[in-house]
N, C-alpha and C positions, 0 to 999 in steps of 0.2 A: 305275895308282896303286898305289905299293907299299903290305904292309901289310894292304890292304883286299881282301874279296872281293867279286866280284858277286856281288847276288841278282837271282832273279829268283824272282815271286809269281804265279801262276795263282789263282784262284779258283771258277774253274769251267767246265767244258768248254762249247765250242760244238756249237750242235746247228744240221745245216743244213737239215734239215727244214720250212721256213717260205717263207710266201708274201709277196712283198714288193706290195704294195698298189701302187707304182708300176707293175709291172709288168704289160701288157696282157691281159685275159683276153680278146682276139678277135686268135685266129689266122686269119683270112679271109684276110688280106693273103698274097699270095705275097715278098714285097719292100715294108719300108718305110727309111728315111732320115730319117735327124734333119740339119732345118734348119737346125741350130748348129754341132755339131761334126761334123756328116759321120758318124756311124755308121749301118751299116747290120745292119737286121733281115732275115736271107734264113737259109732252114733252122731255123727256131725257135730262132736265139743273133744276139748283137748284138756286131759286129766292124769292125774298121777295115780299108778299102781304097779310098783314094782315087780310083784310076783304076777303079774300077767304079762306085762316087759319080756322077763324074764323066760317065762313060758314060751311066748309067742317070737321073739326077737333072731330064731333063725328058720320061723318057719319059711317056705318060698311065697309065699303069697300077703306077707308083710313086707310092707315097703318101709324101706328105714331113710329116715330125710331128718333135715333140723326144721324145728317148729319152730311157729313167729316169731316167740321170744328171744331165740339161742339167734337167728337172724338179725333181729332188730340189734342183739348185742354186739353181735359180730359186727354191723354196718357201724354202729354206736347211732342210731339211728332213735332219738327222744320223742315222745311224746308228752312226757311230763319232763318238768324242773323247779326243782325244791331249793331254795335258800335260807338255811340257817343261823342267823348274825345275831348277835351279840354280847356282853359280858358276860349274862347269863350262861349261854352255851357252853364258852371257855371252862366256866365253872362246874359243868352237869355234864362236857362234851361225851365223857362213856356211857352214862348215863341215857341219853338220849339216844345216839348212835344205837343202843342197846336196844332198845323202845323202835325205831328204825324197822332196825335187823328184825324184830319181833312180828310186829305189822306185815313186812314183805312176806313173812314165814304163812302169816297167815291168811292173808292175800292169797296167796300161789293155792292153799290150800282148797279155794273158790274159783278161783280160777288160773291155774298155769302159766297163764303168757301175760302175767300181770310180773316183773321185776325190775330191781334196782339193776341200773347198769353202770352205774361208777358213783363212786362217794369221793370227792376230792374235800380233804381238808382243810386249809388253806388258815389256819391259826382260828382268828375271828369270825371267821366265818366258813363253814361248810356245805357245797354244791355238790346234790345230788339229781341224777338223771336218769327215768324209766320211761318203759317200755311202754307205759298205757298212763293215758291223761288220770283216770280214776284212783292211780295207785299215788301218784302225786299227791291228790288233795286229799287222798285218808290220812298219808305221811302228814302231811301240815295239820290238820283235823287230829289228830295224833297227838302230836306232842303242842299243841294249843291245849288241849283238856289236859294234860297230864303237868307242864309248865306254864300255862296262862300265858301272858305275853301278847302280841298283834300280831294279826292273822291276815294275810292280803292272798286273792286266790283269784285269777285271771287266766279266761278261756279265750282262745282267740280261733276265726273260722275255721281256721284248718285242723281241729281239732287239738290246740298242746295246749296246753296247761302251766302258768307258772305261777307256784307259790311260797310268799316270803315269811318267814316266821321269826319273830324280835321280840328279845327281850333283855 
């Protein structure tokens, strides 16, 4: 867009120092598996590998449960929120949603319990809601570098995240 510059708005640093209440405080388990999407807890982190899933998924000594993320979905329980507005969007809306979907993809790929939990449309504007405060602000961080536009990105103590993206 000639003419105009991007902004981008911070308001306050993240701090990662927090304990996510989803997350399990009994490390007993040597190996567990979430029943939904297939992640797997081994070495106190939670990661995708199908063909060990798969392997391991009816031995007796794998515990199968849903992991934070398939939880957090189920509650619909946010700690980020992304808003999307204006002309621009309507104009690129597949386009970006695209860029979205790509991000989460590769997100998940670093860490698992990082996802989108709903994308609500809504014509002008698009509100989207995940699982983890960080996946929010790469979303916005995202399609700011890929569509310029204004970037507003707000932490608040309890750890969520909301960030607004205009153009």
């Amino acid at each position: 867009m000639k003419g105009r510059k991007a902004s981008l708005k911070v308001t306050k640093k993240a701090i990662d120092a927090y304990k996510d209440s989803y997350l399990s405080k009994d490390d007993q388990h040597e190996m567990a598996m979430c029943k939904q999407c297939h992640a797997i807890y081994h070495n106190k982190r939670w990661s995708f590998d199908e063909k060990l899933y798969m392997k391991k998924r009816d031995h007796k000594k794998t515990l199968l449960v849903l992991c934070p993320a398939c939880q957090k979905i189920r509650d619909k329980y946010a700690e980020g929120f992304v808003t999307l507005k204006g002309n621009y969007l309507k104009e690129h809306k597949q386009d970006i949603l695209n860029l979205i979907k790509n991000e989460e993809e590769k997100a998940m790929g670093y860490n698992p319990l990082e996802r989108i939990i709903e994308i609500k449309d809504r014509g002008s504007v698009v509100n989207i809601t995940t699982t983890h405060e960080k996946l929010a602000q790469r979303l916005g961080k995202k399609v700011h570098k890929a569509c310029q536009g204004r970037l507003e990105i707000k932490w608040t103590e309890d750890r969520v995240t909301r960030v607004v993206w205009e153009r």
